[in-house]
C-alpha positions, 0 to 999 in steps of 0.5 A: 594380334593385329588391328590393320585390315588384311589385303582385301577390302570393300574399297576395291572388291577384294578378296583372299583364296585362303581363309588361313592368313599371315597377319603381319602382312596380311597376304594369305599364308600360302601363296598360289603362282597360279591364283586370279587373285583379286587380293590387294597386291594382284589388283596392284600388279594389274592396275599399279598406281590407280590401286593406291585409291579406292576404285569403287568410287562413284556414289558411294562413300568410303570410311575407315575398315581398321578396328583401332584399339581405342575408342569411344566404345572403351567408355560406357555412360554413368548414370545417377538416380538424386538430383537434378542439374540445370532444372528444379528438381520437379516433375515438371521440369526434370525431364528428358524432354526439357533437357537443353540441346541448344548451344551458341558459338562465334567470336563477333556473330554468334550462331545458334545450334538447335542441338550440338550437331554439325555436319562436316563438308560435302559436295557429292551424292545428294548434297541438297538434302544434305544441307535441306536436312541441316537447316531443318535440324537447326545445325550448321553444314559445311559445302566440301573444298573444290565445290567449284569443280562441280559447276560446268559452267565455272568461269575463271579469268586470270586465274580467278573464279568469275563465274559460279552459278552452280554455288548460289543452289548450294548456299539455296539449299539451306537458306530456303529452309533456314529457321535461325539455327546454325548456318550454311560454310563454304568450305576452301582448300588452297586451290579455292584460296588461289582462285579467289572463291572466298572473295566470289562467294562473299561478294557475289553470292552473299556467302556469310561463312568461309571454312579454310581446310588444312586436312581431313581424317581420312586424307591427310594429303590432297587427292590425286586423280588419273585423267584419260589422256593429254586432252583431258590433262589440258582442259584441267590445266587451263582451269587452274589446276596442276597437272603432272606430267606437263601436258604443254611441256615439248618432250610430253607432246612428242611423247603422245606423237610416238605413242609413248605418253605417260599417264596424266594426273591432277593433284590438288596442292597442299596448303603452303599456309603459315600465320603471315598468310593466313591471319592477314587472309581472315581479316581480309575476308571479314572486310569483305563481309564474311561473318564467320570463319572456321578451320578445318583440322585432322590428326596431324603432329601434335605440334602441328595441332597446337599450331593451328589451335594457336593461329586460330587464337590469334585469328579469332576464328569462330570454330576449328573442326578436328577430324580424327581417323576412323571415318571417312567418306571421301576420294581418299588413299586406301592406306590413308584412310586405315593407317594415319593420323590420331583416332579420334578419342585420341584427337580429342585429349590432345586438343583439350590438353593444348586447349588447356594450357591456352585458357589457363595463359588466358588465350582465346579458344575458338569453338572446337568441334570433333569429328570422326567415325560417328554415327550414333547418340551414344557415341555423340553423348561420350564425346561431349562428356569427354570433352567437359563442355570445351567441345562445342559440337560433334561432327555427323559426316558419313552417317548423315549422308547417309540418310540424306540418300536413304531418305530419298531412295526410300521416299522414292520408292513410296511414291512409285507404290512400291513400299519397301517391305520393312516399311509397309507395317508402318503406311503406304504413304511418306506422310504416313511411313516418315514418322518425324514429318509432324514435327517439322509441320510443326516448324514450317507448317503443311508446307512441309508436306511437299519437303524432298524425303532425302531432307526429310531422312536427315532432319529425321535421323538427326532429330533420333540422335537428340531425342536420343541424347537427352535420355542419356543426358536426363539418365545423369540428371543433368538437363543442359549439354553443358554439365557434362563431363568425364564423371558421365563416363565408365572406363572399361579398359585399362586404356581407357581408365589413363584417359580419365585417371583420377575420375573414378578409381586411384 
């Protein structure tokens, strides 16, 4: 059998002739010269190069189609009938709605989480809700790398950002719902490290928090865009980015004069980043009033991982977010995204075997978060019990966005007085059909009437996802996050089992 998708993909729109497939390469078993195509390698010999990426991008998302061979699913959730951890075994207080969600982290300035939930960096679709939904949830949300690159109205001056406004609504989308819980990061890959935007969003903006981003799950290299043509390759130049071929290089621009140009493409750089930067860095970006630093961390070489864990160490970061394969919802490589780096059950047991031996040299461990292909309380619920309480928080990216735009479509059409038909049992009205807008009345009062639907969908989908995780945390009768542990999980594989060996069976 094969566990890698065949050569067609909602990526792209494509597709096979035949049902009857080669599944080692995953081309159709018997191949027409006359057939339109579009499989993956007939879209490749007419469009070349742009097939590397996905070409159904606009808004829209993007995640992982490979069905890995191990992962959260190979666990089911144990479940116990005596006792009562964390709580007075009572009526009164071993219930599911006393169990506790909330949680705290950060080395100097501690951050509150109403529940253990982030959400992972964006900077596209509908980011305000996004981060609406997250400080009504009471979690932290991360701003996606190069948000500069969103502003029309960025300004640099000698390489350096001088002027981004548009970041002022970012970091506004979560401080005008802010009620003490979790925090809003801006996220800055090295482009944005070059370019002074730390130093900017701190000192102009009063940016608190700054993620610096090594790599992601589904992009484990920067993205490279085509661009239209050397006009194009020039502005993107003069706003500090490398482009490739050399727009100003005399060879390219007698090239265009004879009709013959190359295509131009923007690449974002990779981060040449090593502990003499980077701990320098953080501690300059704390003098400057930064409150809290993250990193950002993917699947990558072991060693590479217990290096970054390491430097984080000696940084004293707040928070290192891991993010394994399997997700997504970014501009990346189509291979990449099905094909690279740890999954991310897998990212988890490497991370606690190195954070391990950190604790065990009586090393400082900054709060770790895993990401990764999740979107359900059940998924959430085995990943903290993996993590035997060294995992601060789970990551919700693609999902939450998901709600963010749902939210928003389906309030929409509400308000148009046209009621989607799933809904229409349920009222006529937002105030009516979004169940969970009494518990943010609660929070913020009737003021939160007139709360975007989008903000709404996801404070909604994420108040699901706790509700949801304190029945199965009161199933283990343990009432706080914390007790848990691998006893709360069932292997079901013999894969499975090793991960957990001794736990349950010899």
């Amino acid at each position: 059998m094969t566990y890698s998708p065949n050569l067609s993909s909602a990526f792209n729109d494509t597709f096979h002739r035949s049902r009857h497939l080669s599944p080692q390469s995953g081309m159709c078993s018997f191949c027409t010269e006359d057939c339109e195509g579009p499989c993956e390698i007939a879209l490749a010999a007419v469009l070349g190069a742009r097939a590397v990426y996905p070409t159904n991008t606009g808004a829209n998302q993007i995640a992982s189609e490979k069905d890995y061979p191990l992962d959260y699913s190979h666990f089911n959730i144990n479940g116990r009938v005596f006792g009562a951890v964390g709580a007075g075994l009572n009526f009164a207080e071993a219930n599911i709605f006393r169990v506790n969600l909330e949680s705290e982290y950060g080395r100097f300035h501690p951050v509150r989480l109403a529940m253990p939930l982030i959400l992972p960096a964006l900077i596209k679709m509908n980011w305000e809700d996004y981060f609406g939904g997250a400080a009504m949830a009471g979690v932290t949300c991360v701003i996606g790398e190069d948000s500069r690159t969103k502003d029309p109205e960025l300004r640099l001056e000698h390489g350096k950002v001088v002027h981004f406004p548009a970041l002022q609504k970012m970091l506004d989308a979560f401080r005008r719902y802010d009620r003490g819980y979790g925090q809003i990061v801006l996220q800055c890959n090295i482009e944005d490290d070059m370019m002074g935007v730390p130093e900017y969003a701190i000192q102009v903006h009063g940016a608190q928090a700054i993620e610096l981003k090594f790599g992601q799950g589904a992009k484990g290299t920067q993205p490279v865009n085509r661009l239209k043509d050397r006009e194009e390759a020039l502005i993107k130049q003069a706003l500090g980015h490398l482009v490739l071929p050399d727009p100003t290089d005399p060879a390219i621009v007698q090239a265009e004069a004879d009709g013959v140009c190359p295509n131009f493409y923007i690449y974002s750089r990779l981060p040449i980043w090593d502990e003499e930067y980077l701990i320098p860095r953080i501690a300059e970006l704390r003098q400057l009033g930064a409150k809290n630093i993250y990193l950002k961390m993917a699947g990558y070489d072991r060693e590479d991982i217990r290096r970054v864990l390491q430097l984080g160490s000696q940084a004293e970061v707040d928070m290192i977010t891991f993010d394994g394969a399997g997700g997504g919802s970014g501009y990346s490589p189509c291979k990449m995204m099905n094909e690279w780096g740890l999954p991310t059950v897998l990212l988890e047991e490497t991370v606690l075997q190195i954070t391990r031996d950190m604790k065990n040299n009586g090393l400082y461990v900054p709060a770790i978060t895993i990401t990764g292909g999740f979107s359900s309380e059940d998924q959430v619920f085995k990943a903290l019990a993996y993590g035997r309480g060294h995992v601060t928080s789970v990551g919700i990216g693609r999902a939450a966005m998901a709600a963010a735009m749902t939210g928003k479509h389906i309030g929409q059409r509400i308000e148009a007085g046209e009621v989607p038909k799933a809904y229409q049992k349920y009222g006529s009205s937002v105030a009516q059909i979004y169940g969970d807008l009494p518990e943010l009345r609660a929070l913020y009062g009737k003021a939160a009437d007139d709360f975007s639907p989008g903000a709404i969908g996801v404070f909604s989908y994420l108040n699901k996802l706790a509700f949801g995780l304190k029945h199965f945390a009161a199933l283990n009768r343990k009432f706080d996050m914390k007790y848990l542990d691998q006893t709360d999980l069932i292997p079901l594989t013999r894969d499975a089992k090793d991960l957990i060996k001794g736990r349950w069976f010899d």
